[in-house]
TORSEPA-483744 format. One line per 8 residues: their letters; for each residue z, x, y of C-alpha. Coordinates in nm, 3 decimals. Each point is the difference from the previous one (the first is absolute). Layout:
a> Z:X:Y  ...
This chain:
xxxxxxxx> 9.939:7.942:5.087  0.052:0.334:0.185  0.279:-0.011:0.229  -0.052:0.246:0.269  0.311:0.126:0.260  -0.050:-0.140:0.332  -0.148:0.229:0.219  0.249:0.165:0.267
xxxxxxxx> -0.067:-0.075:0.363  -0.052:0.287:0.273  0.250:0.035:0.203  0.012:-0.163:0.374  -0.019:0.224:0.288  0.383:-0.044:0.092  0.084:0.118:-0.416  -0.279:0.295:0.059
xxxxxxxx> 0.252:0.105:0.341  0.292:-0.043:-0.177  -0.120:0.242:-0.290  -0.144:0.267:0.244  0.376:-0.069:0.181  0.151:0.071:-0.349  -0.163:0.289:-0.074  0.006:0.195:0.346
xxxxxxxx> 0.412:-0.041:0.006  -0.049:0.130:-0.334  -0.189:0.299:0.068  0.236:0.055:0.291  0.322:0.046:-0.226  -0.227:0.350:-0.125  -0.082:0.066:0.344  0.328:0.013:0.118
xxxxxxxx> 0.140:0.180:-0.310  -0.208:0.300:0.054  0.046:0.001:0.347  0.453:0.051:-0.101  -0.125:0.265:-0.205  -0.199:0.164:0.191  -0.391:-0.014:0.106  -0.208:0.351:-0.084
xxxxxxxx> -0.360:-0.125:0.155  -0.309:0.165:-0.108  -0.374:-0.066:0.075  -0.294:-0.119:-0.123  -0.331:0.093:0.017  -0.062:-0.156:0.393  0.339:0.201:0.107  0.160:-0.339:0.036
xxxxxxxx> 0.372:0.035:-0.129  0.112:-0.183:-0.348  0.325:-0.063:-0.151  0.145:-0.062:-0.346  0.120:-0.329:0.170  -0.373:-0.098:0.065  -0.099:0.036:-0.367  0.318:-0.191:-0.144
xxxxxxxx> -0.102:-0.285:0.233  -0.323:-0.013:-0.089  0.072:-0.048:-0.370  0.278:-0.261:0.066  -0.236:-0.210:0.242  -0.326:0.026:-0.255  0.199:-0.119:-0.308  0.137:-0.294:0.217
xxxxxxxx> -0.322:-0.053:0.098  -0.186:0.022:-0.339  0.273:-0.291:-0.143  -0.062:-0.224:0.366  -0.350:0.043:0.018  -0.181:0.103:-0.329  -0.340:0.119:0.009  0.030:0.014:0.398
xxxxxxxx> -0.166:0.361:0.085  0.298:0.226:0.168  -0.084:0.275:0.247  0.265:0.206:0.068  0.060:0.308:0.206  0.148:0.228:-0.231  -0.248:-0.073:-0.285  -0.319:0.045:0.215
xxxxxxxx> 0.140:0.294:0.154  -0.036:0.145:-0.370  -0.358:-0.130:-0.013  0.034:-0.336:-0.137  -0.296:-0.243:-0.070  0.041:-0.368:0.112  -0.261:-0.261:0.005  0.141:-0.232:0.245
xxxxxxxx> -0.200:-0.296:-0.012  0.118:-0.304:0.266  0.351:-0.021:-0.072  0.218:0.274:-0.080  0.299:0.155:0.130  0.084:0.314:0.246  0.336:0.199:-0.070  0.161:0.288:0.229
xxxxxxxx> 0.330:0.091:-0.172  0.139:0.128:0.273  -0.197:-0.030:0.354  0.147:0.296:0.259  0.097:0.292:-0.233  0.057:0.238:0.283  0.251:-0.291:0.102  0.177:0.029:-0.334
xxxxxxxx> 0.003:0.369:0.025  0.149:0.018:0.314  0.294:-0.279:-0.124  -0.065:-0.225:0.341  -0.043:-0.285:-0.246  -0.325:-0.159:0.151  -0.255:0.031:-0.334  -0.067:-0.309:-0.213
xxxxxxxx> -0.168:-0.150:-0.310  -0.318:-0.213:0.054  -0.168:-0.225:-0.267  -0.280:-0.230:0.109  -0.229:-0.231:-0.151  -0.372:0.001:0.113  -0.236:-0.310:-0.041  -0.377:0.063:0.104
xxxxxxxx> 0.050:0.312:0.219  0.301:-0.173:0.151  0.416:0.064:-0.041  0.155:-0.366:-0.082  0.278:0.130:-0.126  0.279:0.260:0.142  0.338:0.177:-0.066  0.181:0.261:0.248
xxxxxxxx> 0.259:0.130:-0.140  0.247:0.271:0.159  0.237:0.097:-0.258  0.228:0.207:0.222  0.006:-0.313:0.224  0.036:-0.217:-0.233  -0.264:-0.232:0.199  -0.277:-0.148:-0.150
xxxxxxxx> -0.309:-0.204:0.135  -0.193:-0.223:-0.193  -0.300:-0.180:0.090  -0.276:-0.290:-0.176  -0.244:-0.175:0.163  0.152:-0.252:0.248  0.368:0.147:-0.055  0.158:0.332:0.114
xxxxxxxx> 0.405:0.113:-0.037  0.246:0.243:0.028  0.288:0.051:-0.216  0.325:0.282:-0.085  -0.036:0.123:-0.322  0.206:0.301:-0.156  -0.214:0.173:-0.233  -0.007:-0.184:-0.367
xxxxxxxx> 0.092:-0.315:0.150  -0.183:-0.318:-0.120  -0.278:-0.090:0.233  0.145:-0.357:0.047  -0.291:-0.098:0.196  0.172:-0.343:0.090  0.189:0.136:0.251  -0.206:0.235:0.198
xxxxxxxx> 0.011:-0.089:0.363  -0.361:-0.130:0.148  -0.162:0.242:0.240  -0.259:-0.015:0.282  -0.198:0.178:0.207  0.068:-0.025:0.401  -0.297:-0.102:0.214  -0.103:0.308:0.188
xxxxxxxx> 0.093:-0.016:0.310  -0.244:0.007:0.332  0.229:0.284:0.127  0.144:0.329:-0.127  0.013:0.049:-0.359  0.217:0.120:-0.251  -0.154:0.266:-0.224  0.061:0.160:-0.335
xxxxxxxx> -0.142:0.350:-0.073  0.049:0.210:-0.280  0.282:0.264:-0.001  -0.188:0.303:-0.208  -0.334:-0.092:0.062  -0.084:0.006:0.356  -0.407:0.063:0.148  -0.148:-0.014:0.310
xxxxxxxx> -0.218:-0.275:-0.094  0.280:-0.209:-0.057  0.214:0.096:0.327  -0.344:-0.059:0.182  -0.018:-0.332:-0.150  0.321:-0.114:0.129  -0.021:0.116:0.326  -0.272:-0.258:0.036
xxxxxxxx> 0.291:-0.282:0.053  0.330:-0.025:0.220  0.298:0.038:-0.281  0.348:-0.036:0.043  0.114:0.179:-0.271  -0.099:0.230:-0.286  0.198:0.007:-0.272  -0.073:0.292:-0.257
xxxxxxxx> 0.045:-0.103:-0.387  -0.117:0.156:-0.324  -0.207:-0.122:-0.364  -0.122:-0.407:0.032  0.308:-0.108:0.213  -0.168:-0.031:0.285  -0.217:-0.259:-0.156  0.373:-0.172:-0.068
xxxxxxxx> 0.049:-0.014:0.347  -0.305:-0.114:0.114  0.071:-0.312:-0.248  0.322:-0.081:0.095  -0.110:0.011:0.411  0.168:0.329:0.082  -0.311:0.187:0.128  -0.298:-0.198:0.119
xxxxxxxx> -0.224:0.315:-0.085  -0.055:0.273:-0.342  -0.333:0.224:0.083  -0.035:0.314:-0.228  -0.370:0.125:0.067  0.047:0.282:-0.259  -0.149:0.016:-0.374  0.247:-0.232:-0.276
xxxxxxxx> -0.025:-0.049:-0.290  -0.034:-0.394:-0.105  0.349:-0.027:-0.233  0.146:0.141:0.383  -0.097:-0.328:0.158  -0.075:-0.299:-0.239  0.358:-0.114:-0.041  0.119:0.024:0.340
xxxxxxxx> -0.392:-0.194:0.106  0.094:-0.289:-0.270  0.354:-0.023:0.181  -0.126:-0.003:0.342  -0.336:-0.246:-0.051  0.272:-0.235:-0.165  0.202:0.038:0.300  -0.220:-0.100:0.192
xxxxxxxx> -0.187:0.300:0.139  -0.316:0.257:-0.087  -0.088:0.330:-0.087  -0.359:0.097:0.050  -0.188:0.290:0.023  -0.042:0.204:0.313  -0.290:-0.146:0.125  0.187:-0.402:-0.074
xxxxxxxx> -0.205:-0.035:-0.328  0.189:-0.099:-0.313  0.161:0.286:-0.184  -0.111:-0.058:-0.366  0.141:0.155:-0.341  -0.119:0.098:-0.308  -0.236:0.268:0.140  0.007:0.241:-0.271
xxxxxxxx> -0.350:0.150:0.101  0.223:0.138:0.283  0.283:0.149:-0.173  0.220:-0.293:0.148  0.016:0.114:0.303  0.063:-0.225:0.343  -0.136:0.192:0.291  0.260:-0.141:0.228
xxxxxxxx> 0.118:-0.365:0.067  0.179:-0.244:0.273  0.247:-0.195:-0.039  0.093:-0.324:0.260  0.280:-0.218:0.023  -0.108:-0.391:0.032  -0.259:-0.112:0.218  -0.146:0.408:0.028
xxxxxx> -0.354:0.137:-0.026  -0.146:-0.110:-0.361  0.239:-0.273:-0.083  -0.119:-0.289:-0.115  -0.144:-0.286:0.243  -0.032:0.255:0.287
């Protein structure tokens, strides 16, 4: 008789955080090493600026990835920037090594790492993870948290801190709008609804505070790319909010016919335009 090895289970959604956890504090021990020694940006081919510390995340977070996930198709910023090929299929995984660049240029702190996992067109799985910060959001379906986190720390999921989304209120809201990348679509947007306060942040934050119910609103009407968004939309659907499109319909991934580009997007708190059951 042929004994065979019993066949390894795949991981639950709360091991797959944990990993993506893992290997964004990781990535931001390189991040923050480069950034001590000093960052000399260039730019690639779309003028965007890039960083040694982008491509020594990258690596870090797609080895983790290939031991967490095996087989799981990666697209990552870096790698398609340089004309990679990825067949995405329905499941497979969006990485931006380090989300705000300008931010890290300028030293005000406010980039991050984002690693999502997308099922069916849809992010189920999120990390946010600001290395200068040392704050990280996490979401999975049902579940979203916040945690500190020096870089290189274990993940140690078990004690993140549960987050939510805040109902948006019937009155003046409080908005978050990017620092670098302001538009007049955007600005025209919000000055469709009384707000209260606008508070200015850089890279996927905002998407952090939308989770944890420090902004009830995150429109950016401008062109993205879909490794900017899918971590911080897993963290804020599992909070308890949405992110649509523009026009309210659901922002899908995976559209590599498009370069993966998202043509803008909105983000609500609990209870806002597009959220579930309204």
């Amino acid at each position: 008789m042929t004994l065979h090895p019993p066949r390894a289970s795949a991981p639950t959604d709360a091991a797959i955080l944990a990993g993506f956890a893992d290997a964004a504090l990781a990535a931001g021990v390189a991040i923050r090493r480069i950034e001590a020694e000093g960052i000399d940006p260039s730019h690639k081919a779309d003028l965007s600026p890039v960083t040694a510390a982008d491509h020594a995340a990258e690596a870090i977070i797609c080895e983790a990835l290939a031991r967490l996930l095996p087989g799981v198709p990666v697209v990552a910023e870096e790698a398609m920037s340089l004309g990679a090929q990825v067949d995405c299929g329905n499941r497979f995984i969006l990485v931006d090594p380090l989300d705000g660049t300008r931010e890290f240029i300028s030293g005000n702190g406010e980039y991050t790492v984002n690693i999502a996992l997308v099922e069916n067109a849809t992010p189920v799985l999120g990390v946010v993870y600001a290395p200068a910060r040392g704050l990280l959001f996490a979401g999975r379906p049902g579940a979203a948290f916040r945690a500190l986190r020096a870089p290189g720390a274990p993940a140690d999921a078990e004690t993140w801190t549960p987050i939510a989304c805040r109902r948006v209120p019937e009155g003046p809201l409080v908005v978050a709008a990017s620092r670098s990348h302001g538009d007049p679509a955007t600005d025209a947007l919000i000055d469709r609804y009384p707000v209260a306060e606008r508070i200015p942040a850089g890279s996927a934050l905002k998407f952090g505070l939308l989770a944890e119910g420090k902004v009830d609103l995150y429109p950016r009407l401008g062109t993205v790319m879909e490794w900017d968004t899918a971590a911080g939309h897993a963290v804020v659907a599992a909070a308890g909010g949405s992110v649509t499109r523009p026009d309210g319909t659901p922002l899908t991934y995976g559209h590599e016919e498009a370069g993966f580009k998202v043509h803008g997007f909105v983000a609500w708190g609990a209870g806002g335009p597009g959220a579930a059951g309204d």
